[in-house]
N, C-alpha and C positions, 0 to 999 in steps of 0.2 A: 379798161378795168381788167386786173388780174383773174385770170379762169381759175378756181377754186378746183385742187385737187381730186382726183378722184379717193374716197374711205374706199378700203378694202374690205369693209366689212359694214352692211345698210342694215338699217332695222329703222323701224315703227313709219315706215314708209313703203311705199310701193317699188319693188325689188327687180328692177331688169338688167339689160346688158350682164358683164363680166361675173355681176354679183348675185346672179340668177342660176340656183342651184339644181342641178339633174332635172327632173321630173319628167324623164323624155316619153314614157310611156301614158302618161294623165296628159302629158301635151298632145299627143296623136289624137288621142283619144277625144277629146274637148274638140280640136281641130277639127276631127271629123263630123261632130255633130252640127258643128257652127256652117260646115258647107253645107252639109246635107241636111240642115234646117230639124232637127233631133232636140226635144226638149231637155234639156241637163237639170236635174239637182243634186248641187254637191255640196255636202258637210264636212266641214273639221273642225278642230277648235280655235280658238283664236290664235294666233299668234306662229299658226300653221304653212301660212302663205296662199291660204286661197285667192287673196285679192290677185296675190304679185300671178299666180296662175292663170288669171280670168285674164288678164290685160292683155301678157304677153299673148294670150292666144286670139286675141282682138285685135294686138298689134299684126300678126302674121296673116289673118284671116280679111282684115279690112280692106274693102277696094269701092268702085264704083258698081261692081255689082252686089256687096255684101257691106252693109249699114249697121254700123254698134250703137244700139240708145245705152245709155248707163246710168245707173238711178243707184242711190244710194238708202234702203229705208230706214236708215237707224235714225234719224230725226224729225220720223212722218209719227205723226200722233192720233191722225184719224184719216178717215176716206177720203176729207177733201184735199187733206197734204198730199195725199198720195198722188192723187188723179192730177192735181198741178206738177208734181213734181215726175209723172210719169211724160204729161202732154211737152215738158218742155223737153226732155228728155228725148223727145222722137223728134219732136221738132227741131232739136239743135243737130242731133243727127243723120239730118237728112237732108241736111242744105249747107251748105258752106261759106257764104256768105250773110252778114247780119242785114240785108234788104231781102234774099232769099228767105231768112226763117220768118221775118215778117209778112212777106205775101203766104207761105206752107200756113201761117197763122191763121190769116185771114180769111184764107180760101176753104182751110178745112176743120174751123175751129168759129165760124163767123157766126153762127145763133148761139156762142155762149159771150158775142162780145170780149176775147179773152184783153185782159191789160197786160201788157209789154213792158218790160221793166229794162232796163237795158243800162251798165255801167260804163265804167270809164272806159274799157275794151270791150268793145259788141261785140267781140269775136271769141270772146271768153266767159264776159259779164251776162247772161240772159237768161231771162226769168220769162212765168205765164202765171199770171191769175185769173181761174176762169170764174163765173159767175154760179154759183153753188148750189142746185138742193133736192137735198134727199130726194122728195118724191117725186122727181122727172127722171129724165131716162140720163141725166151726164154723166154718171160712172160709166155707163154703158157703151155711150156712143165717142165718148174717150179712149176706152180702152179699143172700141175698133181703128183709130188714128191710125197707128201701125201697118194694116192692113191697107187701109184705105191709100195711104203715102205709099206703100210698097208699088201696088200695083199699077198705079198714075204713076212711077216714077222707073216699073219697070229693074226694080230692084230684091233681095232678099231685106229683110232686118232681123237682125239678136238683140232683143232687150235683155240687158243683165241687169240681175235685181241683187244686189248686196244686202246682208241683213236681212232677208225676205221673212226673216221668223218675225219681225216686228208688227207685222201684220195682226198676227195671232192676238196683241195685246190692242187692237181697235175697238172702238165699242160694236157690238154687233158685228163682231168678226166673223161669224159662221156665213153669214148673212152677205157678207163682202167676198169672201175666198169664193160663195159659188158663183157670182157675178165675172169675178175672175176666170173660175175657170168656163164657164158656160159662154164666155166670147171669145176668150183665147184660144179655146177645144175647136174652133170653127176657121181659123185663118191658117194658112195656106202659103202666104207669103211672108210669114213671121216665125220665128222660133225661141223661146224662153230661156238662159239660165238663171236661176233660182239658186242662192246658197245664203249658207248664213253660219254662224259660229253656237249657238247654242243650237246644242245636238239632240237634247229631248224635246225642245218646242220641231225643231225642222223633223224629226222623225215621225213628231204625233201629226204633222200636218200632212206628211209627204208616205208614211207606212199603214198609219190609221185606212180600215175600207170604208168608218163613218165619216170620214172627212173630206172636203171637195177636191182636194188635191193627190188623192189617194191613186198613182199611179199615173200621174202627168207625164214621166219622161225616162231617162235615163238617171238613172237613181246610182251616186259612189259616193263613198268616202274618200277624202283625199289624207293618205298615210302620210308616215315619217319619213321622209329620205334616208336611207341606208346609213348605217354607220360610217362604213366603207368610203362613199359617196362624199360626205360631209368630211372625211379624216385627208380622205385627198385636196377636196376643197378649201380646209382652214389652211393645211401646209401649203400649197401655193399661193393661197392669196399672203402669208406669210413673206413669202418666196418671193416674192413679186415685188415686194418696197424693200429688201435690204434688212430684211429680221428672219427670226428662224424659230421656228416651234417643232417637238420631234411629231411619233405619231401616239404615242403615249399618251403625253398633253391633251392633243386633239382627243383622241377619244375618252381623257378625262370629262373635257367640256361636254362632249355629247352625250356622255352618262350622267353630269349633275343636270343640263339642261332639258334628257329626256329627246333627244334633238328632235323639239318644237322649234319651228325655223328661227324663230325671230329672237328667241335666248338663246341660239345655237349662234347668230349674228352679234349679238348685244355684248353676251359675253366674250366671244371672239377680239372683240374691237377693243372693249376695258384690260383684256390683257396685254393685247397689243401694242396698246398705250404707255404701258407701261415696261416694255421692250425698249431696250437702245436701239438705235442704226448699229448694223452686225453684228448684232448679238442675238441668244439663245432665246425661250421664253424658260421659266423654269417655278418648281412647285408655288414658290411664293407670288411669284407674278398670279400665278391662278386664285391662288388664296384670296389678292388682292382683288381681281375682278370678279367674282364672287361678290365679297362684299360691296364693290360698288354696287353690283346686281343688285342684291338685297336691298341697298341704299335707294336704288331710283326706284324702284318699284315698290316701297314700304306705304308711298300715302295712298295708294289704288287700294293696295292689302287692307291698308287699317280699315279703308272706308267699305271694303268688301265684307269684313267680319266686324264692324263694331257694333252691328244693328243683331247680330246672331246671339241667342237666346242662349243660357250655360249647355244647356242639353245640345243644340247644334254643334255647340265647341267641343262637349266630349266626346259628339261624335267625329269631328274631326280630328281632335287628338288619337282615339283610335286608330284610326286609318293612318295617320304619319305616324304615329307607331309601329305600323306593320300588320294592324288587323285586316284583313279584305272582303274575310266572310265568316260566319257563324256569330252576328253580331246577337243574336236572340240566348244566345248560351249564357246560362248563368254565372259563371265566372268571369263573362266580357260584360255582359251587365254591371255586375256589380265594380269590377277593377276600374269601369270609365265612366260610373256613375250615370247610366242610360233610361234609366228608369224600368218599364214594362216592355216585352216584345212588342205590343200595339202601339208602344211609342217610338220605338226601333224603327214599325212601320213606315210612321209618320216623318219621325227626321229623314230618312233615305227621300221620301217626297218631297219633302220641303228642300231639301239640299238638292237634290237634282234641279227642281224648280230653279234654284237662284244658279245654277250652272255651276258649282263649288265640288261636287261628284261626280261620276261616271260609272257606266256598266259597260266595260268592257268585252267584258265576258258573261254568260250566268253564273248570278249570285255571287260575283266578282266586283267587288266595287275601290275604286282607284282617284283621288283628286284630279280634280281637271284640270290645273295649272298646277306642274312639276314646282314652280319656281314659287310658289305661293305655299305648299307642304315644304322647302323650305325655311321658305321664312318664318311659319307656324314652330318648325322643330327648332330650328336656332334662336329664334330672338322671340318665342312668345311664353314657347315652353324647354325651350334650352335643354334639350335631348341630345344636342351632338354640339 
């Protein structure tokens, strides 16, 4: 079978090798806490490249003495998702063999009976269901697993938690985080990364002093790769297949996209596309990818604002207008139709809520997807 070429340009996947841009400084930095067992919580926004960061620094880090579990929580809905989906997690990372993670199952997993679920690849396919309930201690003695494996096995582990904000939205979520962190806070041979893409739920978990997580670890944001960085990076992968973009271009793209990594990728590759073999890229090609931009991403958009209330949407209109602050002034009231300053209040909550805003700064408020303002100025309210 034909090896399928390598894209010069990855998006909505996990980003390694050639197509894995800078970050050399957050990589030291993650690296070092993964040796030295240092709790990490890192925030960006979506489309940022936290994942592709978390991996690559799991790829470099992993050996027989340092153990990656990797949990994903965006499709855990309560405690018992979690704790299954946390137990298989350590279990598949700590054994390398599908007759090894079944005895790891048996031996340290054996008074919840757990069920073994196992696919057409048991070396890929394997699931845990353990037996559930609330009022006994199995959140508990789950989440010590880790620990317990570690130290029988003479090993470190990093559990990374993607989506860790999802937590937030479990029933009796206060009630869970301190279970979490009141077993976690205790082991020794384990260490936490924690990250997730909504930045108000991760911050109220992780900056709050009323909250159980309130100073667990190393606490960063993960920034934008440099202009610079990126302008070098789109000209040679350019470079690299037999097309040419100057550096103009590039740093057009990085200005409409805001270089959020993944639109910094997306659109890179739609212009690309549209590049001959040895030839230039030039204003219309960008024009072009643009619009497709707009085009894939239009039914996330629709589904993202069709449920938002008129008042949400003026206050979105605002802000891709260019308003950022003094939204209580009577002239921005009335020009965006806002209603009262107490409802000013309310939409900044409600819109942060649904991840649609951001505080950048104080009393700076900015959309949190570039590519979603937009598509709001062009094709909803046709400002440019």
């Amino acid at each position: 079978m034909r090896k399928s070429k390598e894209a010069p340009f990855v998006f909505g996947v996990r980003v390694e090798g050639d197509s894995f841009t800078d970050r050399r400084e957050e990589t030291e930095r993650l690296k070092a806490n993964f040796t030295y067992g240092v709790n990490t919580i890192l925030i960006s926004p979506r489309r940022m490249g936290k994942t592709s960061l978390v991996d690559k620094v799991c790829s470099l880090v992993e050996s027989e003495d340092i153990r990656i579990a990797r949990i994903d929580a965006f499709g855990c809905r309560s405690e018992n998702d979690f704790i299954n989906a946390f137990a298989t997690a350590v279990v598949r990372a700590t054994s390398s063999k599908w007759e090894e993670w079944m005895e790891n199952a048996k031996v340290f997993l054996s008074r919840f009976v757990p069920k073994i679920s196992i696919g057409q690849d048991p070396l890929t396919d394997f699931s845990l269901a353990l037996e559930y309930n609330a009022g006994n201690n199995t959140t508990e003695e789950v989440l010590r697993l880790p620990e317990m494996i570690a130290r029988s096995k003479g090993c470190h582990i990093v559990v990374c938690i993607d989506e860790f904000q999802q937590i937030g939205d479990f029933p009796d979520s206060l009630t869970f985080q301190k279970k979490l962190r009141s077993v976690w806070q205790l082991q020794s041979h384990v260490s936490y990364c924690l990250y997730g893409s909504k930045k108000h739920m991760m911050e109220q978990m992780f900056q709050n002093a009323s909250y159980p997580f309130y100073r667990f670890g190393d606490f960063f944001y993960l920034n934008k790769i440099s202009e610079k960085d990126w302008v070098e990076y789109i000209c040679q992968r350019f470079e690299s297949t037999g097309k040419h973009i100057s550096e103009e271009l590039a740093r057009e793209i990085c200005q409409v996209t805001d270089r959020y990594s993944s639109y910094v990728q997306q659109l890179a590759w739609f212009v690309w596309l549209r590049v001959q073999d040895d030839s230039a890229a030039t204003e219309e090609d960008l024009k072009y990818g643009i619009d497709r931009l707009l085009d894939a991403c239009e039914p996330l958009f629709i589904q993202q604002t069709e449920d938002l209330s008129a008042y949400q949407m003026n206050f979105l209109h605002a802000i891709t207008n260019g308003v950022h602050t003094g939204f209580t002034q009577t002239a921005i009231l009335e020009t965006y139709r806002l209603g009262t300053a107490a409802n000013v209040t309310r939409l900044k909550k409600s819109l942060m809520v649904k991840d649609l805003i951001t505080i950048p700064a104080p009393k700076h408020l900015e959309m949190s997807d570039p590519i979603l303002a937009l598509w709001l100025k062009r094709r909803v309210w046709k400002l440019t």
